[in-house]
N, C-alpha and C positions, 0 to 999 in steps of 0.2 A: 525620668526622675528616679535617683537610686531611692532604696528601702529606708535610710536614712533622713533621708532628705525629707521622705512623704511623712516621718513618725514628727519631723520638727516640726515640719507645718499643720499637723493634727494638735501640736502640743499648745505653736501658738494660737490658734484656735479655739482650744478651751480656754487659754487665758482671755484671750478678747473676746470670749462670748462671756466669760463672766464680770469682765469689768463692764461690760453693755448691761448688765442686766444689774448689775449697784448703780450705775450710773442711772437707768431707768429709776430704782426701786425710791432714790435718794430726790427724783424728781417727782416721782408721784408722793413722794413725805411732803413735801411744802405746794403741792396741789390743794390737797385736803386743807390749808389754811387759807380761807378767805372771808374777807367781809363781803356782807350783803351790799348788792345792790343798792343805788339812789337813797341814797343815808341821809337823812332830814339835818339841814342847817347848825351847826350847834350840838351834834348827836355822835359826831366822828369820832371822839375819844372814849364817850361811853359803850359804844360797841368793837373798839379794839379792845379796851377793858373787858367785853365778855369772851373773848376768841384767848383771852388769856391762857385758861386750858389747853385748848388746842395748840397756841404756840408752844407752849412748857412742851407738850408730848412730841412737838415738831423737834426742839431742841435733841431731847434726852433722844430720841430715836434716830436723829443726826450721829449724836458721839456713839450711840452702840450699834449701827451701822459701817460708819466710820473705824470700830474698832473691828468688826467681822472683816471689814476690806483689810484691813492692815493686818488679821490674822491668814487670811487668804492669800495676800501676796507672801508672808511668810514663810506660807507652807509648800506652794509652788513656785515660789521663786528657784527652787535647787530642782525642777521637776525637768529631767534629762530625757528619758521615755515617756510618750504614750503609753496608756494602759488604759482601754473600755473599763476594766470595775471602777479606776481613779475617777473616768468621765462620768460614769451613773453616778457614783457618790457625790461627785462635783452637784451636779443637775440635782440630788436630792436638797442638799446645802444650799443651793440659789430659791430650790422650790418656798423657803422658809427667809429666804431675802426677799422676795419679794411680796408675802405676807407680812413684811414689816408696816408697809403704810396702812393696810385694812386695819391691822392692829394697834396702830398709833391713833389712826381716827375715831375708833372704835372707844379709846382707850381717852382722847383728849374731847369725846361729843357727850363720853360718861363718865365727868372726871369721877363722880362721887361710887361710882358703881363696882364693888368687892366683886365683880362677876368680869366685867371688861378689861378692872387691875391684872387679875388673876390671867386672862386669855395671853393677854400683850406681853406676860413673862413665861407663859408656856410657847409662843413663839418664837421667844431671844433664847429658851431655853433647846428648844427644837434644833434651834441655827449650831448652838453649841455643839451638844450630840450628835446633828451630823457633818461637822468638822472635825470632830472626833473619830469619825467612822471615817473620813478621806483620808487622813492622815497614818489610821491603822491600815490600812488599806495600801498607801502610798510607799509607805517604809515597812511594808510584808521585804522579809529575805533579806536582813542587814539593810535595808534601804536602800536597794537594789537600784530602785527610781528616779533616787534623788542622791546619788553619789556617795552613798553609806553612812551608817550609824551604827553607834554604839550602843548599847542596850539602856546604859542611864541617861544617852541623849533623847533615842526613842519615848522611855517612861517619863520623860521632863516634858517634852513635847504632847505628847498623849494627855496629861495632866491641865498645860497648859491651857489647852482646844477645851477640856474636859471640865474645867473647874466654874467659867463662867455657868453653863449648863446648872450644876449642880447650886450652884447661888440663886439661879433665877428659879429652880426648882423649890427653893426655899421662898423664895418671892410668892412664889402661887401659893403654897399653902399658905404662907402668911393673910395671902388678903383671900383665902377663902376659909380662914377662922377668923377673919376681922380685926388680926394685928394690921392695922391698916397701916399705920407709921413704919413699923419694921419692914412693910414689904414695897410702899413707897421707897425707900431708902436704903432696896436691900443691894443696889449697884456698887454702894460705897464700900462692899465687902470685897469686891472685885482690886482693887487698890493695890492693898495690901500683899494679898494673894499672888497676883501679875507682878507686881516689884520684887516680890523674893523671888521667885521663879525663872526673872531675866537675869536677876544678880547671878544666879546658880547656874542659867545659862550659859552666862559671859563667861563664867570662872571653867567650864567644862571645854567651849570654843578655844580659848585660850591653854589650859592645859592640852589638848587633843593638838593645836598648832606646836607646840613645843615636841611635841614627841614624833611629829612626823616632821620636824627640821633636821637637814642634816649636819653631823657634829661637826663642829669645830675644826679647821684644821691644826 
């Protein structure tokens, strides 16, 4: 097997050991939802009615799971070489997917608790940070790794990975000075953020394809 050949199949490797391990993380989220046992006649509704927390936390921890995958294949979707520091960073970034469901259960068994809000956004905020750190990591040397960048493609992307982090960051202090509502709700800052960001995306992919077309005859 030439030198090549062995770097692609290390490459798909990490890819499929991290989709195993969202795939895991996404199945231990809706483990932690369950109704009790042998439920008295006439009782069934009033105790999915109490798991209602629990389900909400199921939910929210779905879509910001589901967006970590979809910022994860983003980022190694263009991932041409192997590189051990890429696979450590990788494995730090999953370490913090798969404290997703302790901290959704955590987070849905306390819904009322400034202490458990506060945990659940220091580990979506963790997940951030260190996707932020693969990705500086991956596009070291013009993006060497993943078939080159430009420097304000680089810094859009850095930003991107970087920005949820810094909102969840905001989240935890929120609910550990008891703005409880602002740090409930502080996801919905994510929106805004992520849609300018792709807008500016798309307008740089597209510029960058025009200048490496060749002209006209």
């Amino acid at each position: 097997m030439t030198e090549n050949a062995l770097r692609d199949r290390q490459t798909e490797r990490l890819i499929f050991f991290s989709d195993a391990a969202f795939a895991f993380a996404l199945m231990l989220l809706v483990a932690e939802v369950r109704l009790p046992a042998n439920i008295p006649e006439g009782e069934f509704w009033g105790e999915l009615a109490r798991i209602a927390p629990q389900f909400s936390a199921f939910l929210i921890s779905f879509a910001l799971a589901s967006l970590w995958w979809l910022v994860h294949v983003a980022a190694t979707r263009e991932l041409r070489v192997f590189d051990w520091p890429t696979a450590i960073c990788n494995l730090i970034f999953l370490a913090f997917i798969v404290l997703l469901p302790f901290s959704a259960a955590t987070f849905g068994q306390n819904i009322t608790s400034n202490a458990a809000l506060g945990l659940y956004w220091i580990v979506n905020a963790g997940a951030s940070f260190a996707m932020t750190l693969m990705f500086f990591v991956m596009s070291r040397g013009g993006g060497r790794l993943i078939g080159g960048l430009t420097g304000g493609e680089r810094a859009l992307r850095l930003f991107q990975s970087i920005a949820p982090g810094l909102v969840f960051v905001l989240g935890a202090y929120w609910a550990f000075t008891d703005q409880v509502w602002l740090s409930r709700f502080c996801a919905m800052f994510l929106a805004p953020l992520m849609m300018g960001a792709g807008v500016i995306e798309a307008r740089m992919r597209r510029k960058r394809v025009s200048a490496e077309a060749p002209p006209a005859p």
